[in-house]
FIPA-488793 format. One record per residue (C-alpha): residue number from 1; x, y, z. Coordinates in Angstrom, 2 decimals, padded with zeros to 5 digits. Layout:
<r><k>NUM</k><X>X</X><Y>Y</Y><Z>Z</Z></r>
...
This chain:
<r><k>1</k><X>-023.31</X><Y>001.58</Y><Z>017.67</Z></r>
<r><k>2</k><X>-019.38</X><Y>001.18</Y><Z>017.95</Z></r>
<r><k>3</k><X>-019.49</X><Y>-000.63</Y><Z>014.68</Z></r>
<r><k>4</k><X>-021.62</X><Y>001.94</Y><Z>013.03</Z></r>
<r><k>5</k><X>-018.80</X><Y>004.58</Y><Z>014.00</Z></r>
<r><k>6</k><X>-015.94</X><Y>002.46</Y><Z>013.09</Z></r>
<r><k>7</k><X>-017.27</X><Y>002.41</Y><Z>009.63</Z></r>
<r><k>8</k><X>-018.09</X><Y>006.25</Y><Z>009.90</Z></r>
<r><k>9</k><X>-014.76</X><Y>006.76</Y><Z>010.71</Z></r>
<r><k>10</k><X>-013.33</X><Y>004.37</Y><Z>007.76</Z></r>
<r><k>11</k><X>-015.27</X><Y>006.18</Y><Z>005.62</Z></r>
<r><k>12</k><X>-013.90</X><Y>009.30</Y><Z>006.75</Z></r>
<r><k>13</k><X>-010.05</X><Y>008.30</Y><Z>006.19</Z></r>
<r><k>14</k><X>-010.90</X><Y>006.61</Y><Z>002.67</Z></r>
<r><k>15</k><X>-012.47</X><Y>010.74</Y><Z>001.74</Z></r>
<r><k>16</k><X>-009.22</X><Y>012.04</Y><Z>003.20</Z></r>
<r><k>17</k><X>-006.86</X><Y>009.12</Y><Z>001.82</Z></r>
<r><k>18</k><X>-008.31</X><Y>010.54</Y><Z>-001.61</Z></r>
<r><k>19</k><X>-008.01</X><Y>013.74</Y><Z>-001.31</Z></r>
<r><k>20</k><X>-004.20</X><Y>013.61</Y><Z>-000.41</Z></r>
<r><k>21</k><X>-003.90</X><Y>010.86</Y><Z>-003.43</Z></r>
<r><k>22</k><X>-005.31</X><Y>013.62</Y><Z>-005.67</Z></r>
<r><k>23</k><X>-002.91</X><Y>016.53</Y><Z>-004.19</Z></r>
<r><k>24</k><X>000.23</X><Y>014.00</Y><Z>-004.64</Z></r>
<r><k>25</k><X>-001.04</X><Y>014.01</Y><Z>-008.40</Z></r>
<r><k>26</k><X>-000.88</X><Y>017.28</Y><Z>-009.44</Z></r>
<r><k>27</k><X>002.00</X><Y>017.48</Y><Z>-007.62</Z></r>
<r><k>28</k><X>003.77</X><Y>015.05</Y><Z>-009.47</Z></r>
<r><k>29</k><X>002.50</X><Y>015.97</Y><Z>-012.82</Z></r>
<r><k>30</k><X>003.99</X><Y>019.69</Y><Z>-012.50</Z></r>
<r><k>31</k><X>007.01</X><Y>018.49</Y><Z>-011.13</Z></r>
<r><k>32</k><X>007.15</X><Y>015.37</Y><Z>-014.13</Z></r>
<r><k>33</k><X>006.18</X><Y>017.85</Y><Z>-017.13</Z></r>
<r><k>34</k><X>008.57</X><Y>018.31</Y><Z>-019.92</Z></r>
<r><k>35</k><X>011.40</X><Y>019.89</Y><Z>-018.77</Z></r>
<r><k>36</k><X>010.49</X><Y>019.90</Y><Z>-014.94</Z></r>
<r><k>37</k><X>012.97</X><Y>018.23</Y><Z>-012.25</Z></r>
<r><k>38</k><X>010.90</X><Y>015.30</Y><Z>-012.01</Z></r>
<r><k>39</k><X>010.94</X><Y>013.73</Y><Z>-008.22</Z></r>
<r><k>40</k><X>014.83</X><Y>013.32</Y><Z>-007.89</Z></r>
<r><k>41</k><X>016.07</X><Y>015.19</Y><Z>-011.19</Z></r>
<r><k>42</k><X>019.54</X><Y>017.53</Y><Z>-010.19</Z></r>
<r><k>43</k><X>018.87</X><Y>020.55</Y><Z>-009.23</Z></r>
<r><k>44</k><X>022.66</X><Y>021.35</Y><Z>-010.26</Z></r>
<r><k>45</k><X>024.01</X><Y>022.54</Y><Z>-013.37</Z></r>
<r><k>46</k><X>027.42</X><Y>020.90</Y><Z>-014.69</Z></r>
<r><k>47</k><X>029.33</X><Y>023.33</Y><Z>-013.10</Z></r>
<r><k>48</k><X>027.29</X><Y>022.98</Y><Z>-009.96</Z></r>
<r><k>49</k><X>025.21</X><Y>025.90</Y><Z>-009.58</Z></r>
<r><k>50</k><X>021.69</X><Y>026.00</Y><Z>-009.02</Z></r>
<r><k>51</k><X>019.83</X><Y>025.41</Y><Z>-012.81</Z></r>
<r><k>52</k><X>018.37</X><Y>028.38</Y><Z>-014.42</Z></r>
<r><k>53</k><X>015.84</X><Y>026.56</Y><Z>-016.05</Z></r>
<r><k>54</k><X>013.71</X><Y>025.75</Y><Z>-012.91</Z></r>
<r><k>55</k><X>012.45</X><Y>027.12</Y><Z>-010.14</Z></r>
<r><k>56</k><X>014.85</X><Y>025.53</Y><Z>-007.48</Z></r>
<r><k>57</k><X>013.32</X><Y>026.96</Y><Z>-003.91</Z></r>
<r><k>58</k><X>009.74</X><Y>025.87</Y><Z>-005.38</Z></r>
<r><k>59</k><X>010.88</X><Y>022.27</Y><Z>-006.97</Z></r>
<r><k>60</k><X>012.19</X><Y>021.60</Y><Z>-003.22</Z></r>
<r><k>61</k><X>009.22</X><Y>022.61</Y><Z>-001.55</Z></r>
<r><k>62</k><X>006.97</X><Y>020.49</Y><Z>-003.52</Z></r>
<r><k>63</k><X>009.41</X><Y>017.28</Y><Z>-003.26</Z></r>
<r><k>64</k><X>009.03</X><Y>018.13</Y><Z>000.69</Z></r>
<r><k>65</k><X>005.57</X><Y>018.08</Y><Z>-000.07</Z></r>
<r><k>66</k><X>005.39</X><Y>015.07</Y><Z>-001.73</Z></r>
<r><k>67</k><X>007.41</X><Y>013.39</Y><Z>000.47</Z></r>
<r><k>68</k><X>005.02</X><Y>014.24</Y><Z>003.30</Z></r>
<r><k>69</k><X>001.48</X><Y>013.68</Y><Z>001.57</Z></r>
<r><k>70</k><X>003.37</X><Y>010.25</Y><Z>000.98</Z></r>
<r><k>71</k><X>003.73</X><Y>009.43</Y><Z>004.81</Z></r>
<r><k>72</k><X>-000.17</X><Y>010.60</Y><Z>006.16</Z></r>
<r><k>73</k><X>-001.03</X><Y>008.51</Y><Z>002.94</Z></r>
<r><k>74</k><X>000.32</X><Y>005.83</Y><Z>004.15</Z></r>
<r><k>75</k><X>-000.38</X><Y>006.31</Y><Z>007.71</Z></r>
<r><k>76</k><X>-004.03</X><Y>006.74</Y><Z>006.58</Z></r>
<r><k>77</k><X>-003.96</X><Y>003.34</Y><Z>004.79</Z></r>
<r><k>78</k><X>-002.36</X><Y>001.56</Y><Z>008.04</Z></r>
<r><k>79</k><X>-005.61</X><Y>003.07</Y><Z>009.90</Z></r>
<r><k>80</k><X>-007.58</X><Y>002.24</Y><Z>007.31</Z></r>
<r><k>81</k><X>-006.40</X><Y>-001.42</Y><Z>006.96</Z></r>
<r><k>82</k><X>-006.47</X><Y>-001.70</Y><Z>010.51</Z></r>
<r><k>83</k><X>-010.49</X><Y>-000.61</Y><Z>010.88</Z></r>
<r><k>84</k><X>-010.97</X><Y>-002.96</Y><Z>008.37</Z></r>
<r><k>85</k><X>-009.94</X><Y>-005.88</Y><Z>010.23</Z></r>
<r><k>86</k><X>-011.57</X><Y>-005.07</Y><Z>013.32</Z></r>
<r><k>87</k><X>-014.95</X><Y>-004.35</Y><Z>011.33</Z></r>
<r><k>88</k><X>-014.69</X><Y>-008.56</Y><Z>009.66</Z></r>
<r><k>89</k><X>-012.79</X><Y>-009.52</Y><Z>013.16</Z></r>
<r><k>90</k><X>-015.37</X><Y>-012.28</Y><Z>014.51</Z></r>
<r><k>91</k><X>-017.98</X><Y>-011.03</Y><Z>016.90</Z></r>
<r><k>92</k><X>-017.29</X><Y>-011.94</Y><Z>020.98</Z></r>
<r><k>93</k><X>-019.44</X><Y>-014.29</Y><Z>022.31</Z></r>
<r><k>94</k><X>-021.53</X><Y>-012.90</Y><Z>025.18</Z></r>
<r><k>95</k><X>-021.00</X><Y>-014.95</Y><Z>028.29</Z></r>
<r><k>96</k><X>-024.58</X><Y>-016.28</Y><Z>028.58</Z></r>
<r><k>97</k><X>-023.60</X><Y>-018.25</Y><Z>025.32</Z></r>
<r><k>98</k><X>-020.05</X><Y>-018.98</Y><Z>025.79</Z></r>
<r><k>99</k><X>-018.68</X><Y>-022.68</Y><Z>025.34</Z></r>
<r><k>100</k><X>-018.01</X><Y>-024.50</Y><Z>028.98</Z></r>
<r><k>101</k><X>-014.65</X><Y>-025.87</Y><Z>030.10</Z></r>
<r><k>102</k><X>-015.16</X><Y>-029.41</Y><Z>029.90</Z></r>
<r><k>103</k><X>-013.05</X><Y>-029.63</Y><Z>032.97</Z></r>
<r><k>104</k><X>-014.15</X><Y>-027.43</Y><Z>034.97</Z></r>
<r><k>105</k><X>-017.38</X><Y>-026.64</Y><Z>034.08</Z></r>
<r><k>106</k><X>-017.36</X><Y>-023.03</Y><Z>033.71</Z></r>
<r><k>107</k><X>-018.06</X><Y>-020.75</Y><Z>031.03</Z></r>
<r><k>108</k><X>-015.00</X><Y>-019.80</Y><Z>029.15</Z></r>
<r><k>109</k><X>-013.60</X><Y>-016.56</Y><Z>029.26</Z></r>
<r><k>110</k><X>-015.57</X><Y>-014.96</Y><Z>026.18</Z></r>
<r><k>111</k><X>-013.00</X><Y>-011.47</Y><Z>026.16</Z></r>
<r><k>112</k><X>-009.99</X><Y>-013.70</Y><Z>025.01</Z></r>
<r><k>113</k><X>-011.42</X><Y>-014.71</Y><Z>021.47</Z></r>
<r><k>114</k><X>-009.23</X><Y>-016.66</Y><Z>019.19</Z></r>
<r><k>115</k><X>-009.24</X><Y>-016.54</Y><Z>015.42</Z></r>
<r><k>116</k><X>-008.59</X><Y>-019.59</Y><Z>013.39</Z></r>
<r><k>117</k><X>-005.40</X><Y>-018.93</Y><Z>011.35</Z></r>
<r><k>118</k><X>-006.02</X><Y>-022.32</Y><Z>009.59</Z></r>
<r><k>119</k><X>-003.89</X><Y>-024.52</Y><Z>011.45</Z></r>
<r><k>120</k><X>-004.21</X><Y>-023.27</Y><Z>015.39</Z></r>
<r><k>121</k><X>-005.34</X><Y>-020.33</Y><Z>016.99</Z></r>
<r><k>122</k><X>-003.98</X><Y>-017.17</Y><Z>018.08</Z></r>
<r><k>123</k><X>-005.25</X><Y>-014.09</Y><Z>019.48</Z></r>
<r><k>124</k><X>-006.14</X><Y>-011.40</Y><Z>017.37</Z></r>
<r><k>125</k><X>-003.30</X><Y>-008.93</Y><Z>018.36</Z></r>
<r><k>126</k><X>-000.90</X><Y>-011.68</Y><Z>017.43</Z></r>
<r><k>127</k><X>-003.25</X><Y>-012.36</Y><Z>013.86</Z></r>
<r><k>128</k><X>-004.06</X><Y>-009.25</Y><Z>012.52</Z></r>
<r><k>129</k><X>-001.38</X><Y>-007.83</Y><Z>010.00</Z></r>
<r><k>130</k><X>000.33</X><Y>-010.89</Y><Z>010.53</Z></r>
<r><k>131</k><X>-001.07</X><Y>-013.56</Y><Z>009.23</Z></r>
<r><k>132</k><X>-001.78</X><Y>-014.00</Y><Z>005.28</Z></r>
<r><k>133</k><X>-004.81</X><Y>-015.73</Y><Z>005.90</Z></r>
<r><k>134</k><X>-006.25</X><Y>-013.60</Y><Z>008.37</Z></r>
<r><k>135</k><X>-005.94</X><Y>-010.69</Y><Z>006.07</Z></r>
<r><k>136</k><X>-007.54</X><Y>-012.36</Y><Z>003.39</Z></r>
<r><k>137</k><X>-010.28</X><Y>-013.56</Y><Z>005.47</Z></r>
<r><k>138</k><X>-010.34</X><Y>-009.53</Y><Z>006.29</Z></r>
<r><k>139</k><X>-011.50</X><Y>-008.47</Y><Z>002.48</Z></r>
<r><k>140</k><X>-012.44</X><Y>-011.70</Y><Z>000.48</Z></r>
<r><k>141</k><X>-011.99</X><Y>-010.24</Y><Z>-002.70</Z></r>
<r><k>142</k><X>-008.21</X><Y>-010.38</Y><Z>-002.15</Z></r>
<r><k>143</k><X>-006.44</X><Y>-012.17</Y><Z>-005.07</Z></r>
<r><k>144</k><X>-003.68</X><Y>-014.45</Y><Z>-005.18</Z></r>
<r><k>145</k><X>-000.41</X><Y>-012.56</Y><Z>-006.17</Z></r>
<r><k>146</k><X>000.54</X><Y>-013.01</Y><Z>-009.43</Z></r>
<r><k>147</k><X>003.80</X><Y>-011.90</Y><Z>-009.73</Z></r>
<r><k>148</k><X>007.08</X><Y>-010.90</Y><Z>-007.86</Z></r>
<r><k>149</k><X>009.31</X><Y>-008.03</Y><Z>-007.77</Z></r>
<r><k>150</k><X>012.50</X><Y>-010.09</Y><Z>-008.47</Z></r>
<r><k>151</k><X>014.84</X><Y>-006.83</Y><Z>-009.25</Z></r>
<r><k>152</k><X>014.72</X><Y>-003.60</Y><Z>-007.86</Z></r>
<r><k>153</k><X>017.71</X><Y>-001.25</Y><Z>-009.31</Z></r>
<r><k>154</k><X>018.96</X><Y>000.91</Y><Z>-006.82</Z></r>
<r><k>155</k><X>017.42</X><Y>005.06</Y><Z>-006.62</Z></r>
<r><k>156</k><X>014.86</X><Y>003.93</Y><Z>-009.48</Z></r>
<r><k>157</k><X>011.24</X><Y>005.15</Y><Z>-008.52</Z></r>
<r><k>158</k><X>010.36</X><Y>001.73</Y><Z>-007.50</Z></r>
<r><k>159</k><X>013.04</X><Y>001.79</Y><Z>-004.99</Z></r>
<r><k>160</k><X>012.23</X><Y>005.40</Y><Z>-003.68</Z></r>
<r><k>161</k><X>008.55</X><Y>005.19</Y><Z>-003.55</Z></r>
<r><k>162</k><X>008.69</X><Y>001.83</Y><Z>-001.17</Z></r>
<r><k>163</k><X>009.17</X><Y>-001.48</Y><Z>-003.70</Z></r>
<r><k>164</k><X>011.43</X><Y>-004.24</Y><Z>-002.08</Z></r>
<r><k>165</k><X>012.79</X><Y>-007.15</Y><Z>-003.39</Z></r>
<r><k>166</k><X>010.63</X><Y>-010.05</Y><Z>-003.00</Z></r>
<r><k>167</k><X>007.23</X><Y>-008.58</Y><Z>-002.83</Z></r>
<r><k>168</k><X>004.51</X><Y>-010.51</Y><Z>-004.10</Z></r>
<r><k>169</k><X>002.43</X><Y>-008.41</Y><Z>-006.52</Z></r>
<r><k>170</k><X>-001.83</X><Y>-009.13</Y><Z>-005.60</Z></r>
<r><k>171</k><X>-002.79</X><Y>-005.66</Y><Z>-007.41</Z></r>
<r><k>172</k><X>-001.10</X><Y>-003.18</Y><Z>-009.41</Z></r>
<r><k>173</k><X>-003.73</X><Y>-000.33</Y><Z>-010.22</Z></r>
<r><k>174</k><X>-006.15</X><Y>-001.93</Y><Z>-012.24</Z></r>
<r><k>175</k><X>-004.25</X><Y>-005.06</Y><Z>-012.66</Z></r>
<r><k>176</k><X>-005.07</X><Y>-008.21</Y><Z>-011.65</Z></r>
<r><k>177</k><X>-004.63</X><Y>-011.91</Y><Z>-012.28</Z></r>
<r><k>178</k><X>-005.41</X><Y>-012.86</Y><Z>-015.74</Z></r>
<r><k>179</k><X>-003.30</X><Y>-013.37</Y><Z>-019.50</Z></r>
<r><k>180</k><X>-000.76</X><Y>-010.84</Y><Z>-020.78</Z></r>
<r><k>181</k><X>000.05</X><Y>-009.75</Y><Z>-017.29</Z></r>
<r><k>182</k><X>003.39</X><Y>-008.38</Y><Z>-018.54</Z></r>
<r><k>183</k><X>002.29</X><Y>-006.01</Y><Z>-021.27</Z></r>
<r><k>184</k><X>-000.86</X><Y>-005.11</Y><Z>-018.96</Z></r>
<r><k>185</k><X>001.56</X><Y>-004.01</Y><Z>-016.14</Z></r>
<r><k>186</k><X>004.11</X><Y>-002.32</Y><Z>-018.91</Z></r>
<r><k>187</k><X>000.80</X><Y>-000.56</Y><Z>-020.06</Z></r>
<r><k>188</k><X>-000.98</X><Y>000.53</Y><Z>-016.65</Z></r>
<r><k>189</k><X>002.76</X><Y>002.21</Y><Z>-015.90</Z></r>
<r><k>190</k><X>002.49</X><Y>003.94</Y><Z>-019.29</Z></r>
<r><k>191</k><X>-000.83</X><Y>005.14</Y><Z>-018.89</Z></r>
<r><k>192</k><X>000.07</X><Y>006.42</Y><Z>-015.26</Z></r>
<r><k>193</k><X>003.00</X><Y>008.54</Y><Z>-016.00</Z></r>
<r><k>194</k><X>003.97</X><Y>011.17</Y><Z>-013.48</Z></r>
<r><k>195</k><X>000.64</X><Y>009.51</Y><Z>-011.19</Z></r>
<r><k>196</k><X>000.59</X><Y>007.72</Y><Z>-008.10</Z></r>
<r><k>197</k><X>-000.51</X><Y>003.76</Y><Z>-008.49</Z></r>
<r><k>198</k><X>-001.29</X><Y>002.23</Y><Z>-005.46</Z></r>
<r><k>199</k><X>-000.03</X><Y>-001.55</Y><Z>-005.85</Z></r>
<r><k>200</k><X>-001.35</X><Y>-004.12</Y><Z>-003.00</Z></r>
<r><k>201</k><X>001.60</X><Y>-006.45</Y><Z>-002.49</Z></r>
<r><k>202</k><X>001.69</X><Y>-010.01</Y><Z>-000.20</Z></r>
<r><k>203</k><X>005.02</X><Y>-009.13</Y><Z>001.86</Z></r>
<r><k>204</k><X>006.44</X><Y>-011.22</Y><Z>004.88</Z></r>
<r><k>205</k><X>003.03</X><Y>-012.68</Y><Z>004.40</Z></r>
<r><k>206</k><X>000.98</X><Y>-009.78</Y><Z>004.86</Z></r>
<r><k>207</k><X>-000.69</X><Y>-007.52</Y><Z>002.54</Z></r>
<r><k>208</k><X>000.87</X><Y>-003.68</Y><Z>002.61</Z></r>
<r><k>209</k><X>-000.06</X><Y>-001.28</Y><Z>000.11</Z></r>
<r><k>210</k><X>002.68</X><Y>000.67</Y><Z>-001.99</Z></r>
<r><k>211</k><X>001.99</X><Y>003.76</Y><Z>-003.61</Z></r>
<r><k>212</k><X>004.76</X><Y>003.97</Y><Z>-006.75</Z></r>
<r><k>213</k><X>004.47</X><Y>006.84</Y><Z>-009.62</Z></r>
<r><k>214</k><X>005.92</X><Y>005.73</Y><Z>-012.96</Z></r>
<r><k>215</k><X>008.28</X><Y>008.58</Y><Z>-014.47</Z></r>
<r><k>216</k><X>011.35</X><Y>009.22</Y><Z>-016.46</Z></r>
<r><k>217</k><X>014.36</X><Y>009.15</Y><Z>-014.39</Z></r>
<r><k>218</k><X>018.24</X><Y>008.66</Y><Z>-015.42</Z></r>
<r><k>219</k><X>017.51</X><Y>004.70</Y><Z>-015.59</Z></r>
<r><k>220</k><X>015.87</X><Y>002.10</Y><Z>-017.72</Z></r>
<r><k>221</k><X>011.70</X><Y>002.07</Y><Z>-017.75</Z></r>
<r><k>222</k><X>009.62</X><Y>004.10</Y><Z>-015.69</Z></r>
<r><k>223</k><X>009.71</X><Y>001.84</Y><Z>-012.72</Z></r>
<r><k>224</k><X>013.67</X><Y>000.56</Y><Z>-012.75</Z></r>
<r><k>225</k><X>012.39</X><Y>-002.73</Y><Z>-011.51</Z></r>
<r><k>226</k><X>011.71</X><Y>-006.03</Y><Z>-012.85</Z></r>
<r><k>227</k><X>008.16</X><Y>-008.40</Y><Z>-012.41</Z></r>
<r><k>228</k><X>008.10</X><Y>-012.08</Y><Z>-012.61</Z></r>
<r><k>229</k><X>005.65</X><Y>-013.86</Y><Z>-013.10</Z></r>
<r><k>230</k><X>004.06</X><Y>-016.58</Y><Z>-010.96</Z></r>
């Protein structure tokens, strides 16, 4: 029954994860159309009055917006990630079946499991979010990452929508491991303009998911960072 309801409940924030992804999109695409503000466009004339060519109060309010829908997204995903893991965490072992202390003789304590991170064991508040592969062992269709975020310039969109230096690249949209990563990634940004992309990166050894929206801005690309390879 509890695990019927934790998966309920998943289901729930995945419907209501969507539905915000959705509202950030049309968001963004008014605010990213020709001759809009973009997401962090001045809002100042040269002479440094407010531009006549947009709508100033309303381009503020929907940044706010954005910025907001951006936060319960990812708050969503952290609950989401987190049901996840308790829904593949191993089951407890009732006590009429637990292992006995070879010492003692008793049964061990079965409400302190362990989970095997591969080379010891730790408890699962000390494992989950943690440990690579823990997280993997979470959703087994993870990938490897396949490549790294080895420049980040600084107030490019990458920068400002959550991309650090370092991460480890598993997903980017629809983009996975495979050939012609670099021109699939240049091309999945292209197609995407002015949209969110959520992006699954391996960070600190832990997956996080990053939601970035390509767009014009007063830099280089639509990203203003730089992807290696692995």
């Amino acid at each position: 029954m509890v695990e019927t309801n934790l998966k309920a409940e998943t289901m729930r924030l995945m419907k209501q994860r969507d539905l915000i992804e959705a509202e950030m999109n049309s968001i963004i695409q008014r605010l990213c159309q020709p001759g809009g503000a973009g997401l962090s466009g001045n809002l100042l004339d040269f002479e440094g009055f407010p531009r006549a060519d947009i709508d100033v109060p309303t381009v503020r309010a929907d940044r706010c917006c954005v910025a907001g829908l951006k936060n319960d997204y990812k708050d969503l995903t952290e609950k989401i990630d987190h049901n996840l893991q308790l829904l593949h965490a191993p089951k407890l072992v009732s006590k009429s079946s637990a292992p006995m202390d070879s010492e003692t003789g008793k049964a061990m304590d079965s409400q302190t499991p362990f989970i095997s991170n591969g080379c010891s064991s730790v408890s699962p508040g000390r494992a989950f979010g943690r440990n690579s592969a823990v997280l993997a062992a979470v959703d087994p269709e993870v990938k490897q990452p396949f490549a790294m975020v080895d420049e980040i310039t600084e107030a490019s969109p990458s920068a400002e929508d959550g991309l650090q230096l370092g991460d480890q690249i598993v997903k980017f949209g629809t983009v996975e491991s495979g050939d012609n990563l670099l021109s699939r990634l240049a091309s999945e940004a292209q197609t995407n303009v002015g949209r969110v992309i959520s992006v699954m990166v391996m960070r600190q050894g832990a997956l996080t998911n990053v939601s970035v929206t390509p767009r014009i801005w007063r830099g280089r690309g639509l990203l203003g960072c730089h992807f290696k390879i692995l």
